[in-house]
C-alpha positions in Angstrom: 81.1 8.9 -62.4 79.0 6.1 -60.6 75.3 5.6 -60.2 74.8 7.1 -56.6 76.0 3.6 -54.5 79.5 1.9 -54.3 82.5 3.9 -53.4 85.4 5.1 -55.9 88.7 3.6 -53.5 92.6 4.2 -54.2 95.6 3.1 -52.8 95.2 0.4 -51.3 98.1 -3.0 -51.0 100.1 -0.2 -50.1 100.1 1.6 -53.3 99.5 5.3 -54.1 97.1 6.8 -56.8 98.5 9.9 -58.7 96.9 12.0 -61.0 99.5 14.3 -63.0 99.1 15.9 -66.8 98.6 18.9 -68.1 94.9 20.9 -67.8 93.6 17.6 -66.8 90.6 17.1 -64.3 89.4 14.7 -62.6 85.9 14.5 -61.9 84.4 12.4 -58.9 80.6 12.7 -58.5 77.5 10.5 -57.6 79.6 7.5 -55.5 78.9 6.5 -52.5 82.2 8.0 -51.6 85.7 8.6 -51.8 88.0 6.6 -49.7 91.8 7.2 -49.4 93.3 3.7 -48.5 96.9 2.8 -48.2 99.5 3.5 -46.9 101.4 5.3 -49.7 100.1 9.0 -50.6 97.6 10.3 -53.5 99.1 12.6 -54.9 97.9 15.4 -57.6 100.4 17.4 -59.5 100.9 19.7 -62.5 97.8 21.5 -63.7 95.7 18.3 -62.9 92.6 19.0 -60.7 91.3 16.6 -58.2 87.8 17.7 -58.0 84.9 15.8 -55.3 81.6 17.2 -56.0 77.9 16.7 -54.4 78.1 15.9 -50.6 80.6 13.0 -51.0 81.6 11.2 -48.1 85.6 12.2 -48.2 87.1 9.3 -45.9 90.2 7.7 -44.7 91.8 4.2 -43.6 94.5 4.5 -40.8 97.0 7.5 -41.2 97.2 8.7 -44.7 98.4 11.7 -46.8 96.6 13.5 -49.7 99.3 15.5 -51.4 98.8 18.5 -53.5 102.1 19.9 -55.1 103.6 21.3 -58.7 100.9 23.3 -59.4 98.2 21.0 -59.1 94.6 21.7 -57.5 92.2 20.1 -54.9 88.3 21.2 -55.3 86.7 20.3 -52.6 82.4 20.2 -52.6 82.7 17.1 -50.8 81.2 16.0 -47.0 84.6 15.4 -46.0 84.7 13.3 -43.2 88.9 13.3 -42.7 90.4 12.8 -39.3 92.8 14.1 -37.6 95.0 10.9 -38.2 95.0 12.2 -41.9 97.5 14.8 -43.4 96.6 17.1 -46.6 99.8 18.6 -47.8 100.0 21.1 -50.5 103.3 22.1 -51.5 105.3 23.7 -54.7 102.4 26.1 -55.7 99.5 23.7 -55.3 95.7 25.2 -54.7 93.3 23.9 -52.5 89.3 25.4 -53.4 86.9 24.9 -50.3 83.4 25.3 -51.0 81.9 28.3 -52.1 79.8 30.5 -49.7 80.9 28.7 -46.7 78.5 25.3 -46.9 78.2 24.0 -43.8 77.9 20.3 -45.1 80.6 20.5 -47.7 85.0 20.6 -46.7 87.7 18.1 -46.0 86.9 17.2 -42.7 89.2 17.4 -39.8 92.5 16.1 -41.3 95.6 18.2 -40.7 96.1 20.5 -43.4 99.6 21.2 -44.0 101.2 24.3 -46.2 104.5 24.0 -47.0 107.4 25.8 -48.8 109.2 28.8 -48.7 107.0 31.9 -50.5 104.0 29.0 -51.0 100.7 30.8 -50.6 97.5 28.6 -49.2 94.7 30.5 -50.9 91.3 30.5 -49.4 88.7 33.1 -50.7 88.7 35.0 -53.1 85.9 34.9 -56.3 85.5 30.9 -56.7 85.8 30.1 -52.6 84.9 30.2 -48.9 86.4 33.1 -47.1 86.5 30.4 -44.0 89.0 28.4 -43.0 87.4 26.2 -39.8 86.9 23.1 -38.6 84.9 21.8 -41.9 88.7 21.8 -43.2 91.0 21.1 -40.3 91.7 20.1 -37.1 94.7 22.0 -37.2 96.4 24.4 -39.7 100.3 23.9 -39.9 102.9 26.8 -41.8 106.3 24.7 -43.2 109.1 25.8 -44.0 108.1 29.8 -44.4 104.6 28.9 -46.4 102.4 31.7 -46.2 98.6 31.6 -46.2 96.5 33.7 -47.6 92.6 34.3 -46.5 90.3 36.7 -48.7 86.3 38.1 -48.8 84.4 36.2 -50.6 83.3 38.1 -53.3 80.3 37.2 -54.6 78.2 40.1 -54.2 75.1 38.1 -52.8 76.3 36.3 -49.8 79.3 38.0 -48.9 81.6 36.6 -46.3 84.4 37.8 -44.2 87.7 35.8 -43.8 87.4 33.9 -40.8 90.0 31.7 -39.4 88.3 29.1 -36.8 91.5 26.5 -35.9 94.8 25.6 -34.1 97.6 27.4 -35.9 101.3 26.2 -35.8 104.6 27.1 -37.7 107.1 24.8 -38.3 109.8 23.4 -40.0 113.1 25.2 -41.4 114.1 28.9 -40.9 113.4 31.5 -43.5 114.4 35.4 -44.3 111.0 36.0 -44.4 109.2 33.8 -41.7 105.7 32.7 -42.4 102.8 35.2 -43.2 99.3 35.4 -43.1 97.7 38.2 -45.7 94.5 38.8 -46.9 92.6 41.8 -48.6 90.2 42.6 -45.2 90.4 42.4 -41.3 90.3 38.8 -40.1 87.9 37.7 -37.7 88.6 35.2 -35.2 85.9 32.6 -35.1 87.1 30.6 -31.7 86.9 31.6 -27.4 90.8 30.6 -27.3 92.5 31.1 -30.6 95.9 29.0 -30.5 99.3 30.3 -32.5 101.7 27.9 -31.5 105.2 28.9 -33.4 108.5 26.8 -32.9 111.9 28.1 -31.5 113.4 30.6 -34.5 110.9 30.9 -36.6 108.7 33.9 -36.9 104.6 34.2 -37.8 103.8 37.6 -39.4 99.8 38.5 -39.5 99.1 41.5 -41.7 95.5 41.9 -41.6 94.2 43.9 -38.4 92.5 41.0 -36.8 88.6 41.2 -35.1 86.0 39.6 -33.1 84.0 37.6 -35.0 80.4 39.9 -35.4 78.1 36.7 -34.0 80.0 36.5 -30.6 79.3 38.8 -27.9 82.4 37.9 -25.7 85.5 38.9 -26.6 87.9 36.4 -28.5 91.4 35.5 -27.0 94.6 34.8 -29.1 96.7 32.6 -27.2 100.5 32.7 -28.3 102.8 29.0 -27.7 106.0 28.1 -28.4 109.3 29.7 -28.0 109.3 31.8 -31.8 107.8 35.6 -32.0 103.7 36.2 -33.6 104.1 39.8 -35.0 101.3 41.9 -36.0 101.1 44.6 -38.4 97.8 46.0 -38.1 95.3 46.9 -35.7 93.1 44.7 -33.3 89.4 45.0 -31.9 87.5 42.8 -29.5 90.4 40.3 -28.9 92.4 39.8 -26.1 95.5 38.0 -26.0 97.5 36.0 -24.0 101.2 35.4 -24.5 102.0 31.8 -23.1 105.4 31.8 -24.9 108.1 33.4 -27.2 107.2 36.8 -27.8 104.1 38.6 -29.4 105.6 41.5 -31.1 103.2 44.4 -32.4 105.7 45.0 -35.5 106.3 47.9 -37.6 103.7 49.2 -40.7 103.7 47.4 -43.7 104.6 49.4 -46.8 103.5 49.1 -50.0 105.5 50.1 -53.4 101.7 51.3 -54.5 99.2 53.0 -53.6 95.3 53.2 -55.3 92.9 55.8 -54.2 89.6 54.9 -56.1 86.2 56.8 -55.6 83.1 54.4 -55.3 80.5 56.9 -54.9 79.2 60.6 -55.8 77.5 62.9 -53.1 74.4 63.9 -55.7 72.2 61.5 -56.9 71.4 63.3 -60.2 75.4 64.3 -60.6 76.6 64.4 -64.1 80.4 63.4 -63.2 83.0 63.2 -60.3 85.0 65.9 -59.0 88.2 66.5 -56.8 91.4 68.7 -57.2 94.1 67.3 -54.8 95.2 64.6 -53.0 97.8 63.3 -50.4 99.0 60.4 -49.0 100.8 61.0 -45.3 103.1 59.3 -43.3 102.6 60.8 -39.8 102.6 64.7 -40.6 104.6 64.4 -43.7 103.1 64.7 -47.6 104.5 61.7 -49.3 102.9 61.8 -52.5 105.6 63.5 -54.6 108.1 61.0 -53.5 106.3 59.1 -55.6 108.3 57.6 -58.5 105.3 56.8 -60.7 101.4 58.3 -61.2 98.7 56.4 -63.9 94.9 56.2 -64.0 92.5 53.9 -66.2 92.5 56.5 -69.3 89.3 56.0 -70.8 87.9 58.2 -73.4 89.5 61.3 -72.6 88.3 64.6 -75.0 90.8 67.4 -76.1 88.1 69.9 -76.6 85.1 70.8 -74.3 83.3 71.0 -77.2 83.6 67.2 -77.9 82.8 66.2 -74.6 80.1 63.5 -74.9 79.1 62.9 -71.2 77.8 59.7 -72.5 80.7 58.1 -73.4 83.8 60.8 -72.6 85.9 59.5 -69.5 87.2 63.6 -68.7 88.1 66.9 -70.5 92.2 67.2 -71.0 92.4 70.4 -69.3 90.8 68.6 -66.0 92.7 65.8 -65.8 93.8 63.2 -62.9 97.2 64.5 -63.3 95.9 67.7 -61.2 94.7 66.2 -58.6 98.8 65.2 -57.6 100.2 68.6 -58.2 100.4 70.1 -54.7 98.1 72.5 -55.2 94.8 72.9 -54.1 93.1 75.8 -56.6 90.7 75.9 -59.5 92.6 72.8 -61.8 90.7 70.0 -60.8 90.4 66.3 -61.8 86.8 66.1 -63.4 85.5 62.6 -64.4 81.9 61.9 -66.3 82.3 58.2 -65.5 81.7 59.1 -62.0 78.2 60.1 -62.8 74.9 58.6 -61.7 74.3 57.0 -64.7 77.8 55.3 -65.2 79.5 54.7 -62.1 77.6 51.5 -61.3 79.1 50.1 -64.7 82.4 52.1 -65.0 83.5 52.8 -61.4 86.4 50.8 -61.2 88.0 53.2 -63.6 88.0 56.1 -61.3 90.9 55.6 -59.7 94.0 57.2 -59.2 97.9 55.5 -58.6 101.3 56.1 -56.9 104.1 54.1 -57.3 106.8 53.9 -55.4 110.0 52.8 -56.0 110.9 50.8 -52.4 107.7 50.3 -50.4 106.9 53.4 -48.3 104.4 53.2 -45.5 101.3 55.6 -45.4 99.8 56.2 -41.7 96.4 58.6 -43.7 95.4 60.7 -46.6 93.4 62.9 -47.4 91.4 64.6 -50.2 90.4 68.3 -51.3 87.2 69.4 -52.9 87.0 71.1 -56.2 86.2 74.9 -57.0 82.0 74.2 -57.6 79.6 71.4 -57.7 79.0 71.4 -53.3 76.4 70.2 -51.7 74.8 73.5 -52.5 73.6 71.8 -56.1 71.6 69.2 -53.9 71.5 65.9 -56.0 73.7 67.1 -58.7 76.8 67.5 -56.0 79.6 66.0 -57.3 81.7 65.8 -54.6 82.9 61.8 -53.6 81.2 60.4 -50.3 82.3 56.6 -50.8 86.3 55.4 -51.5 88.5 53.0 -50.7 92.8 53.3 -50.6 94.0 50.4 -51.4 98.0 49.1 -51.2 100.0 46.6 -53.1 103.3 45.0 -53.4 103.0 44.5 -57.1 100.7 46.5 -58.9 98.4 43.4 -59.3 97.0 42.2 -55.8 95.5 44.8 -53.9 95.2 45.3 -49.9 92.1 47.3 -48.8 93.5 49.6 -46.2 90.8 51.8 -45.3 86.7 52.2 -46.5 84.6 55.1 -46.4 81.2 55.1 -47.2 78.0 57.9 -47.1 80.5 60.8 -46.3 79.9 64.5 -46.5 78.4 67.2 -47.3 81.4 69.2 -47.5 80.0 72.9 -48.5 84.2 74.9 -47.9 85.5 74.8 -51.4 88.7 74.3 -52.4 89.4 73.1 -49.0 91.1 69.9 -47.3 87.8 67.5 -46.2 90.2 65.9 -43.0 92.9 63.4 -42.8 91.7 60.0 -42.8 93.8 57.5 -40.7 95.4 54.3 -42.2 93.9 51.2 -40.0 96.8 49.3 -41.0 99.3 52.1 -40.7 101.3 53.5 -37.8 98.3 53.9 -35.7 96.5 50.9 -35.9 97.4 50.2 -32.1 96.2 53.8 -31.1 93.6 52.1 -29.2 94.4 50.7 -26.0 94.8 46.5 -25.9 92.6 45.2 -23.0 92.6 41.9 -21.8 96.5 40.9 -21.8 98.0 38.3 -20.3 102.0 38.0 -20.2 103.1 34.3 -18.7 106.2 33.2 -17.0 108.5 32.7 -20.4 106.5 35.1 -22.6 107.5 38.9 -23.8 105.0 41.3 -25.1 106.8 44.0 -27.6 104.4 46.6 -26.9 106.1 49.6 -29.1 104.4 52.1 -27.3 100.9 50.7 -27.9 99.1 51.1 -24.4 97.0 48.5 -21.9 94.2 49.4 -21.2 93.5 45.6 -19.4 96.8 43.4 -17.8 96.6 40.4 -15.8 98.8 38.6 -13.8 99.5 35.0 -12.8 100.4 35.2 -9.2 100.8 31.6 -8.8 103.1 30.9 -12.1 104.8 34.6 -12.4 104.6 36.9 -15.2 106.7 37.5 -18.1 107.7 40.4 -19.5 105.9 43.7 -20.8 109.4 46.0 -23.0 107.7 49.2 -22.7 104.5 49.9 -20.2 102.5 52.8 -21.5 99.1 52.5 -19.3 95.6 53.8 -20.5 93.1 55.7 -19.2 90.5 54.2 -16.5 92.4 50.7 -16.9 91.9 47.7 -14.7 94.7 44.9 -13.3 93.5 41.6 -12.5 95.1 39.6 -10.7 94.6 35.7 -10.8 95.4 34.0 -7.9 94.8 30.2 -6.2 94.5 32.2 -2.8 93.0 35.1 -2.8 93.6 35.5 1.2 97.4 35.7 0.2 96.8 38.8 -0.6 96.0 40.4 2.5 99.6 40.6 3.3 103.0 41.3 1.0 102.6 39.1 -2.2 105.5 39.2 -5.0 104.7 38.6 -8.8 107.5 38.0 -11.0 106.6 40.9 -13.4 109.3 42.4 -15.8 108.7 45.3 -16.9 111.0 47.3 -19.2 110.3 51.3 -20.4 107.2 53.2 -19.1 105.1 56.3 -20.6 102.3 57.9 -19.2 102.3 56.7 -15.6 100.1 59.5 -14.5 96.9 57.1 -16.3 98.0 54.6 -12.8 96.0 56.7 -10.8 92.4 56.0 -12.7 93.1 52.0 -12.8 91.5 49.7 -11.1 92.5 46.3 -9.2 90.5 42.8 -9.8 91.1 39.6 -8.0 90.3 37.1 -10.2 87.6 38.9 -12.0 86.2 40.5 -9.2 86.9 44.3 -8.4 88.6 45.3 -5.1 87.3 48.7 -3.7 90.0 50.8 -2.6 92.7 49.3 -4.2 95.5 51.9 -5.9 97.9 51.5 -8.1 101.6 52.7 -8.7 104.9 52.3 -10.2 107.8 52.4 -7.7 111.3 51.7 -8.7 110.9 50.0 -11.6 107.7 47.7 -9.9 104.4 48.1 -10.3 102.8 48.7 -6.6 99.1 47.6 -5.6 98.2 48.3 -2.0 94.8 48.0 -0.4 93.6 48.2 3.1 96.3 46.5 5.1 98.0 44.6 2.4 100.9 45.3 0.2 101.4 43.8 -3.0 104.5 43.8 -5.2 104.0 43.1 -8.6 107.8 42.5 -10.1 
């Protein structure tokens, strides 16, 4: 602790400064500032914390490293000033803590933040931290070695933020079965124009949440893909365009989870006395996969064996309307009936009304859906007990849970005893159902499409494309071409374009053609022996 002048300095001669013990902390408040000197490493280790608080200026003298690693922590609530000729390395399950609420003043700086180790998670967000991971942290972000990252909502109910990632990505280092992965428990929003993945020669970059535009831009972010390894996503994308300037962008097969949570957030009637529903099913295209389950539980409460003893005060549900009926494949009278769902306790007891399937390998769900109850519809006005807010949520282990899809102010639904819809799975099977627009495919680039359809392609005339596996066109689509020249055009112009299966060539008909940006009237598309044709008034061109 100093008096608010001086600086608290370490390292310096050449010499490191480590801080390792057990529950230790280290406090650093009220200096002038913190100064990393040297040219040996800090180091923090075991449970010790390194914790800057109250604006401090974080600095650095030539190239240094600040290493985080056996479990130790870094707190950061200082006005880190770090350069890019600095390195922050947390390794062997070490924690870095960013500012809460995403203060603009307070982060590392712009060192080079560095994750490394097989299975090693980087956790930002979450209940104690920033949801954002920008350029108050990094001027680039690097994976090592298969380290994983992992970016969550802020959850303090009062300033809620989304997790944002806003820098330079790489992956690096040595091979792993699993490759590198990015996770988080909501969609992440891209926070740059030109969003940069570069990933080296073997090694693969897995992003499970669907990713989005961030909500203050009003142009469309672009994920640009480098390097010669493969970016896979799992789950669905809006507002962001991509372009694939090497290796291969691969939209990869579902996630599955070994468990499922369906939990019910709201009631339909203000006034309602319980909750109420009498089936539900998970789905994995058209197929019920709920009794494949291996495993069913639900938070028990204070259940009562008689009606008679129901208090609805403090009894969780009656025995002979149990959860249990709402997974027996029958949609009838039996019905799961819960009084903590009522107006009165949900806000306080909510969390309990919940249902679970376990599974015993992961099994992925593309929707569910859930069936109202015998009574209690909309026709009761403010004592319906029917849900119109839920969540389904997915896990690996029972412990850390995945939102996969969010409904909220749902209903009235007045059929009883009736199926209310199937409700699709954003990160399920469908999560590319709508169209990708604003693709680019370079010269030494592949896009694995699976099926999902462009509705937006451009081409490099100049450079040559890359290569598209399967072309599945959309609807009322548009094909820019980019080009130095546009006056080349006006005769026969080939483009190195591969192009590998195709579905739905009919949609060719309603696209459109754009020379760098600008739309050409009269202009038609086709696919001819394995090419796509564009020919205008006088001009052919061949796209290969």
């Amino acid at each position: 602790h100093g008096p608010g002048r001086g600086s608290v300095r370490g390292g310096g001669g050449g010499g490191g400064i480590a801080l390792k013990g057990t529950s230790t902390q280290l406090n650093i408040q009220n200096t002038g500032g913190v100064v990393l000197a040297g040219d040996q490493t800090w180091s923090v280790a075991k449970t010790t914390t390194l914790c800057i608080d109250m604006h401090i200026p974080l600095t650095a003298e030539n190239a240094k490293q600040l290493t985080v690693t056996d479990g130790g922590s870094l707190r950061v609530n200082a006005a880190g000033k770090l350069t890019a000729d600095t390195t922050v390395l947390l390794t062997g399950g070490a924690v870095l803590s960013p500012a809460p609420n995403g203060t603009i003043t307070w982060g590392l700086g712009q060192p080079v933040l560095v994750f490394a180790g097989e299975g090693k998670l980087g956790q930002f967000g979450g209940r104690y931290s920033s949801s954002f991971l920008d350029s108050r942290y990094a001027s680039r972000v690097v994976l090592r070695d298969g380290a994983d990252l992992q970016l969550n909502r802020y959850s303090n109910a009062n300033q809620p933020t989304e997790p944002s990632l806003g820098v330079p990505l790489a992956v690096e280092g040595e091979a792993t079965a699993d490759g590198s992965r990015i996770t988080g428990d909501a969609p992440l929003q891209l926070l740059l124009d030109r969003n940069e993945v570069d990933v080296a020669d073997g090694l693969t970059l897995t992003v499970e949440p669907s990713l989005t535009n961030a909500a203050a831009r009003e142009t469309t972010a672009e994920l640009v893909k480098r390097g010669v390894g493969t970016l896979a996503l799992t789950s669905g994308v809006q507002f962001v365009g991509f372009t694939v300037a090497g290796g291969t962008l691969r939209l990869a097969e579902p996630k599955g989870y070994s468990h499922y949570r369906f939990v019910v957030d709201s009631v339909r009637g203000g006034k309602a006395a319980s909750l109420q529903y009498s089936e539900f099913k998970l789905l994995n295209g058209a197929t019920d996969i709920t009794a494949k389950r291996s495993g069913f539980s639900y938070a028990v409460g204070t259940p009562a064996e008689k009606f008679a003893d129901v208090d609805q005060a403090t009894t969780s549900y009656w025995v002979n309307e149990k959860p249990e009926w709402v997974v027996d494949g029958k949609v009838n009278d039996q019905k799961w009936l819960d009084y903590r769902g009522s107006a009165a306790r949900i806000a306080s007891e909510g969390a309990s009304l919940y249902i679970q399937l376990d599974y015993a390998t992961p099994v992925v769900a593309t929707g569910y859906s859930w069936a109202t109850a015998n009574d209690g519809g909309p026709d009761k006005g403010d004592y319906c007990r029917d849900p119109s807010g839920w969540r389904l949520l997915g896990s690996d282990d029972g412990e850390n849970w995945t939102e996969l899809d969010r409904r909220e102010s749902m209903g009235p639904y007045a059929e009883r005893k009736s199926w209310v819809g199937e409700f699709a799975i954003s990160y399920g099977a469908d999560r590319f159902a709508q169209p990708f627009d604003n693709v680019q495919v370079d010269k030494g680039g592949t896009l694995e499409t699976r099926g999902c359809p462009l509705a937006g392609l451009r081409v490099d005339c100049d450079n040559g494309g890359g290569t598209v596996t399967k072309f599945v066109p959309a609807p009322n689509g548009v094909l820019d071409l980019i080009c130095a020249d546009p006056s080349a055009l006006t005769a026969s112009f080939a483009v190195s374009l591969t192009i590998g299966d195709t579905s739905n060539l009919g949609n060719l008909a309603t696209w459109r053609v754009r020379v760098n940006g600008v739309e050409k009237a009269g202009y038609v598309v086709r696919f001819k022996k394995g090419r796509l044709v564009v020919r205008g008034a006088g001009s052919l061109l061949i796209i290969r």
